[in-house]
C-alpha positions, -999 to 999 in steps of 0.1 A, spaced: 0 0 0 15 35 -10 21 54 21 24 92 24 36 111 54 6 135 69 22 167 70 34 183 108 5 206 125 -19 199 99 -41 183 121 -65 193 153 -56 165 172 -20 158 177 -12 125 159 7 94 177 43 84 163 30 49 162 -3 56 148 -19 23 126 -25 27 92 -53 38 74 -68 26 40 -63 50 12 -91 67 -5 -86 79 -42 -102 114 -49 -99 140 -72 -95 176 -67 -115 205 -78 -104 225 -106 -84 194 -118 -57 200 -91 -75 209 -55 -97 191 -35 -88 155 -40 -54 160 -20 -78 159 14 -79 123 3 -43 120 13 -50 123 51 -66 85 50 -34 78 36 -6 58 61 21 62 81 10 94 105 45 105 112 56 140 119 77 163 99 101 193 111 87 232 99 85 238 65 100 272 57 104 266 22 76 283 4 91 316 -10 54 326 -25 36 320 7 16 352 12 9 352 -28 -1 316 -26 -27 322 8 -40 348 -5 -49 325 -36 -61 299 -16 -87 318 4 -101 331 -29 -100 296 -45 -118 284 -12 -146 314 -13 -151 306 -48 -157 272 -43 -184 277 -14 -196 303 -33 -201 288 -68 -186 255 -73 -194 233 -44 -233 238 -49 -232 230 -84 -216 195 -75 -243 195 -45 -270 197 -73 -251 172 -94 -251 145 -67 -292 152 -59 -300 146 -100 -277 115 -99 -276 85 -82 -239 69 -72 -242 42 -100 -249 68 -128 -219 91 -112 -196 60 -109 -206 54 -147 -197 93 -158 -164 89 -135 -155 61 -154 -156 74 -190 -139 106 -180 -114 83 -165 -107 63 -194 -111 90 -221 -85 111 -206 -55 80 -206 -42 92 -239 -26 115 -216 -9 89 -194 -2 71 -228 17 100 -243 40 104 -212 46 70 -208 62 68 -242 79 103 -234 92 87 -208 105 58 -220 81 35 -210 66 10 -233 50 -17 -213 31 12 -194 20 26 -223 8 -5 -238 -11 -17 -211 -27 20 -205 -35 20 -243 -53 -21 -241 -74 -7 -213 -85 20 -230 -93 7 -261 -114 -25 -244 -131 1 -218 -143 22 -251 -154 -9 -274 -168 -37 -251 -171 -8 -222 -195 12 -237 -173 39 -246 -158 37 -209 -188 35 -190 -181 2 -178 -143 -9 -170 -143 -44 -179 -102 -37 -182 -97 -41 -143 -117 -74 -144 -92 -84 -173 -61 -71 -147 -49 -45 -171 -43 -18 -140 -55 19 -142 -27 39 -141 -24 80 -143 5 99 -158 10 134 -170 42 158 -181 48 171 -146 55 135 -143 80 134 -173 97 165 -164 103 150 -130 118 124 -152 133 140 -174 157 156 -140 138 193 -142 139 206 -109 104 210 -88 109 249 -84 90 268 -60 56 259 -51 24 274 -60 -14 280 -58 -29 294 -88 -64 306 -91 -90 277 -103 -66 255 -107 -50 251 -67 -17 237 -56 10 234 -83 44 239 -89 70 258 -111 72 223 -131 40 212 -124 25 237 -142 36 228 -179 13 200 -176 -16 218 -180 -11 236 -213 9 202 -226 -15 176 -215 -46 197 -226 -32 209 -259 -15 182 -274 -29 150 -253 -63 150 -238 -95 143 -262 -120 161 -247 -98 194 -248 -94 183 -285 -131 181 -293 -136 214 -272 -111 235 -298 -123 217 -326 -165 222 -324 -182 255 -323 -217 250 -315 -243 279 -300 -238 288 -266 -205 277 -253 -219 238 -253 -182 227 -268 -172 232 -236 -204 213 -216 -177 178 -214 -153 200 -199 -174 214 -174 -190 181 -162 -154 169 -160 -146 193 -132 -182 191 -119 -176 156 -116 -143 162 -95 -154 180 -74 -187 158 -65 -158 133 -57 -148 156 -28 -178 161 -12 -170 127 11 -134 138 21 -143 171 33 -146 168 68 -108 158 66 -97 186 55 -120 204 76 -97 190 109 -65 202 98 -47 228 117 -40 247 90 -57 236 54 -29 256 33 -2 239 51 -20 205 50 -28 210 8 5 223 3 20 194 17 2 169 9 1 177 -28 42 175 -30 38 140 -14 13 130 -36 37 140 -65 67 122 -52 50 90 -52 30 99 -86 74 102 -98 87 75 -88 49 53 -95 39 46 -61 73 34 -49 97 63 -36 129 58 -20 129 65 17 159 86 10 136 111 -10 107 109 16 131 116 43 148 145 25 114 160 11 102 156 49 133 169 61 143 139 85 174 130 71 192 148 93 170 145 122 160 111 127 157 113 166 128 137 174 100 143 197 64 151 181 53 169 203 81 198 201 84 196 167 46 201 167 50 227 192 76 241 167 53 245 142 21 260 153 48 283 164 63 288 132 33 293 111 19 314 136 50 337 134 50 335 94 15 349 98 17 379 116 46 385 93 17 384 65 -8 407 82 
C-alpha cells in the first residue's frame, strides 16, 4: 500500500508516532488540481515532519487559496451539490468512469515520453477494451481483465526528465501546483487529452463545446464532497494542501514506490531522525503562527 507522510501541525488532534495505518481513499481535486489532496490524510504512516519554511510565495499563494476556497463555497461546491441530488452513485460512478478512461491518452503519451513501453501499452489495451466492449468507458471491464489503471501526466516526465520541482504554487481555479508542475496543463490539454481536443475543434451555440469539460470538473469535485470533513480538521488547510500535494507527487514520480531517501529529504528527517512530536509540533504551530503575523 502506498504510504504518504501526513504533514506536521496539519491536524487538530495531535497524531501518535506509532499511529496504525489507514486505507487510502482515491479522490480527485477540484479544478483538476485541488480538492482530491484531502484524500491523502486517510493515507498511512502518521509521522511527523520538522517546519516547513520553504515556500518563498507563501503570502501570494494564501492569499490565492482563500479566494479559490470562497469561490468554491460560493459557486462550485453547490453545483456538484446539485449534481449529486439529479444522480444517483451508480450513474456518477458510470460518468467517473468514462472521464477516467477517455483522458489515458494522456498517461499514454507520457509513458512513451518517458520511456516507457509496457506502461504505455497496457494503458492504451485498457483504453481501447473500456471504449469498445465498455461502452465507450462506462463500464471498465479492463480491471476485471487485470490491465491496471494507471495515471500519468508531463509534470510527471519533467520530473523524469531531471527538471527541478521549483517553487511551489497555488494558482487561481486550478489550486496547488508547482514551477514544473505547471507545464502540464497547457501540454497535457493541448497536445494529449481528447476532450480538450473536441472542445477546440466544435463550435456550437452557446459555449456547449465546452459542456464535457465542465461536467469533468463538476464531476471532480462531486468526488470531494465525502473527504471534506478531513480537510476540515486540519490545523492549517494551506499547510496540509501544500504538503500533501508534493507527497502526492513524489510517489506519482517515482509510480507509487519512492525511495525512503527522498521521503526523508522532502520531509526533512534525514538529518533528524531522533525527534520528539510533540516539540516539533509545538515548533510549528509556532512557526506558522510567526509566518502569519509576518503576512498581516
Amino acid at each position: 500500500m502506498v504510504q504518504i507522510i501526513i504533514p506536521r501541525g496539519t491536524l487538530k488532534n495531535r497524531p501518535s508516532p506509532k499511529a496504525p495505518s489507514m486505507r487510502p481513499l482515491n479522490l480527485p481535486r477540484i479544478v483538476r488540481n485541488m480538492l482530491g489532496l484531502v484524500a491523502v490524510a486517510l493515507l498511512a504512516a502518521c509521522h511527523i515532519a520538522p517546519p516547513r519554511t520553504d515556500d518563498p510565495n507563501e503570502n501570494f499563494n494564501r492569499k490565492v487559496y482563500a479566494f479559490n476556497d470562497k469561490l468554491d463555497k460560493a459557486v462550485i461546491r453547490p453545483v456538484a451539490v446539485g449534481y449529486r441530488k439529479v444522480t444517483n452513485p451508480p450513474v456518477r460512478t458510470a460518468i467517473s468512469d468514462f472521464y477516467t478512461n477517455i483522458r489515458l491518452p494522456i498517461t499514454v503519451a507520457n509513458d512513451l515520453l518517458q520511456a516507457r513501453p509496457k506502461q504505455a501499452f497496457l494503458s492504451t489495451s485498457r483504453f481501447v477494451v473500456n471504449l469498445t466492449i465498455g461502452f465507450l468507458g462506462f463500464k471498465d471491464p479492463a480491471s476485471l481483465l487485470g490491465l491496471p489503471l494507471e495515471e500519468n501526466d508531463f509534470g510527471v516526465t519533467l520530473a523524469r526528465w531531471g527538471v527541478p520541482e521549483g517553487d511551489y504554487l497555488v494558482l487561481p481555479l486550478v489550486g496547488p501546483t508547482t514551477v514544473r508542475d505547471v507545464w502540464r496543463l497547457p501540454v497535457d490539454s493541448y497536445f494529449f487529452d481528447p476532450i480538450s481536443y473536441y472542445s477546440r475543434n466544435h463550435d456550437y451555440k452557446y459555449g456547449q463545446e465546452y459542456v464535457p469539460q465542465v461536467l469533468y470538473l463538476v464531476t471532480l469535485r462531486s468526488r470531494g464532497i465525502d473527504a471534506e470533513s478531513f480537510l476540515a480538521s486540519a490545523y492549517d488547510p494551506y499547510v496540509f494542501m501544500r504538503d500533501a500535494y508534493r507527497q502526492q507527487r513524489l510517489y506519482n514520480i517515482y509510480y507509487g514506490n519512492p525511495p525512503a531517501e527522498a521521503i526523508e529529504q522532502m520531509q526533512g528527517l534525514n538529518d533528524n531522525k531522533d525527534f520528539d512530536p510533540d516539540e516539533l509540533l509545538d515548533e510549528q504551530h509556532n512557526w506558522e503562527r510567526k509566518n502569519g503575523e509576518k503576512q498581516q
